[in-house]
C-alpha positions in Angstrom: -6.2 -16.8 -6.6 -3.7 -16.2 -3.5 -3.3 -18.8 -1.1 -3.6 -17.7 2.3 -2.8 -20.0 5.6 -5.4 -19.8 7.9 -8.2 -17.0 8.7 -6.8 -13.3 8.1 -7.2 -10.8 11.0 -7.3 -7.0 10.7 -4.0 -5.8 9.7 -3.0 -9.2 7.7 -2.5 -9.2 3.9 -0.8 -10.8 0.8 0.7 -9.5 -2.0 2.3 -11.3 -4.9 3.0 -10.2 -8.1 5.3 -12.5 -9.3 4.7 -14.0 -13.1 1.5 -11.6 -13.5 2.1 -9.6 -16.8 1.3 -6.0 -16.7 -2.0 -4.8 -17.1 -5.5 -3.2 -15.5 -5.9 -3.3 -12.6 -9.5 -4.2 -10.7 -10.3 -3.7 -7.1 -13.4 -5.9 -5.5 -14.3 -4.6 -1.9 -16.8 -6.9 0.0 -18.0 -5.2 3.0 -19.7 -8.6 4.4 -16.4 -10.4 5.3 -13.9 -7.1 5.4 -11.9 -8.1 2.6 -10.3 -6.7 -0.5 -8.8 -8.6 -3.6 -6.5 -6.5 -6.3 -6.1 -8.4 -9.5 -4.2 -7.5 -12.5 -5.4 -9.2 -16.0 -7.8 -11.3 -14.1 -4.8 -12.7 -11.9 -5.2 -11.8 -7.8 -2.1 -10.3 -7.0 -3.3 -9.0 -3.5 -5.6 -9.5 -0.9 -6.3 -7.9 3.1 -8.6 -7.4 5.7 -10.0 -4.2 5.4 -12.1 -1.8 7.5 -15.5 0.5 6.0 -17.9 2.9 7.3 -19.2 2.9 10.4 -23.6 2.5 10.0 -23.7 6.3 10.8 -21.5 6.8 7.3 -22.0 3.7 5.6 -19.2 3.0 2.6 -21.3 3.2 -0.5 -21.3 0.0 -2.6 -20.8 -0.1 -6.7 -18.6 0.3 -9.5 -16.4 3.0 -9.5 -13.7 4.5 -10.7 -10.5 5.6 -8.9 -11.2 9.9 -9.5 -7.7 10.9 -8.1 -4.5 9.5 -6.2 -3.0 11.4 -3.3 0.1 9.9 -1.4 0.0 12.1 1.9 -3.6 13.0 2.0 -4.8 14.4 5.1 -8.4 15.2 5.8 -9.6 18.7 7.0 -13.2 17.3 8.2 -11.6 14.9 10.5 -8.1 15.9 10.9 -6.9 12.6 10.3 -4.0 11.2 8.0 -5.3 9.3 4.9 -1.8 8.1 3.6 -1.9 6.3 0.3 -5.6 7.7 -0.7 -7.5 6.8 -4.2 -10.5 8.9 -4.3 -13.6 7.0 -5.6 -16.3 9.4 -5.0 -16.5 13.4 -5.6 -17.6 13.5 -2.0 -14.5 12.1 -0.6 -14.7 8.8 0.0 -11.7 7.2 -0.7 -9.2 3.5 -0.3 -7.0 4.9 1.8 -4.4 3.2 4.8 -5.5 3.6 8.2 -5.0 2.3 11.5 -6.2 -1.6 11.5 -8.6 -3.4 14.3 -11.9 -4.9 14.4 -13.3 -2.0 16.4 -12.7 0.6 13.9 -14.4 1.6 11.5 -14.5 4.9 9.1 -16.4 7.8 8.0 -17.1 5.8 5.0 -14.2 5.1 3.3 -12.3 1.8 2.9 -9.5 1.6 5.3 -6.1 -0.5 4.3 -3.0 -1.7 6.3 -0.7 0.8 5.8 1.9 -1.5 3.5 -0.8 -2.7 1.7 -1.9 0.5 0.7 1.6 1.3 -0.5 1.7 -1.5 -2.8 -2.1 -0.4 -4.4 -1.4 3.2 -4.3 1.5 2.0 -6.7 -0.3 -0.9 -8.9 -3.6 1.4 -9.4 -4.3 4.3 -11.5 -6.5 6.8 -11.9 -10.0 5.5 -14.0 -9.0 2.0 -12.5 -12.2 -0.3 -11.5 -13.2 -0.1 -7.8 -16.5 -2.9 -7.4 -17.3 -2.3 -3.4 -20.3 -5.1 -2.6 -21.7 -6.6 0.3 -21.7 -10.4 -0.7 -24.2 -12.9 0.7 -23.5 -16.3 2.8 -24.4 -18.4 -0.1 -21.7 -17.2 -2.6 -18.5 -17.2 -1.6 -16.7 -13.8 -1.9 -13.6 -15.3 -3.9 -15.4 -16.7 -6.4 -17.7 -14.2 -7.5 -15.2 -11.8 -7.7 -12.9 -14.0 -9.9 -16.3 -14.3 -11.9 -16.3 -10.7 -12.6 -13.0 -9.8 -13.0 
């Protein structure tokens, strides 16, 4: 796991790859504390405070599969930019970067610091593993996603 200093705030990440050996890649989204881990071979090699759907357009949670990758995506519905996008669903929900503060929210996507989501749009590939969960107080997000990696 990545050591962090401190609590992260919107816009904060980490990402080290150093020593981890090539491999899949697995994304674990937990919408209860905002925060996304990346590993690679069962190795976190990333980690940020994220941003999801506003209660109106919920993110959906599950397993999915990254569908397509678009580096300069820009939506028509909402004519906004969705740099670095992975497309999860057929309906256009997608990990994409976005503008970072706890106020915000999406249309139902998961929304990344910017840099961050240049570093996954380059780890990830299409038909990698996207698990997007709402955790519960008694298990701690870190672990269970280490379990299930």
């Amino acid at each position: 796991m990545l050591t962090t200093v401190g609590p992260m705030r919107h816009g904060d990440f980490k990402w080290d790859e150093t020593g981890v050996p090539s491999g899949k890649v697995t994304i674990w989204v937990d919408l209860r504390t905002q925060l996304m881990s990346v590993f690679r071979g069962g190795h976190e090699i990333g980690t940020a405070v994220v941003v999801y759907g506003a209660d109106s357009m919920a993110s959906p949670t599950g397993r999915f599969a990254i569908l397509t990758k678009s580096r300069d995506y820009h939506s028509r519905a909402y004519d906004a930019p969705m740099p670095y996008s992975m497309f999860i669903t057929h309906t256009g929900v997608a990990l994409h970067g976005s503008p970072m503060s706890r106020r915000r929210a999406t249309h139902g996507c998961v929304g990344l610091p910017i840099e961050f989501a240049r570093l996954l749009f380059a780890a990830a590939a299409v038909g990698d593993e996207v698990r997007i969960v709402r955790s519960t107080a008694d298990v701690p997000p870190a672990q269970e996603a280490a379990a299930t990696s």
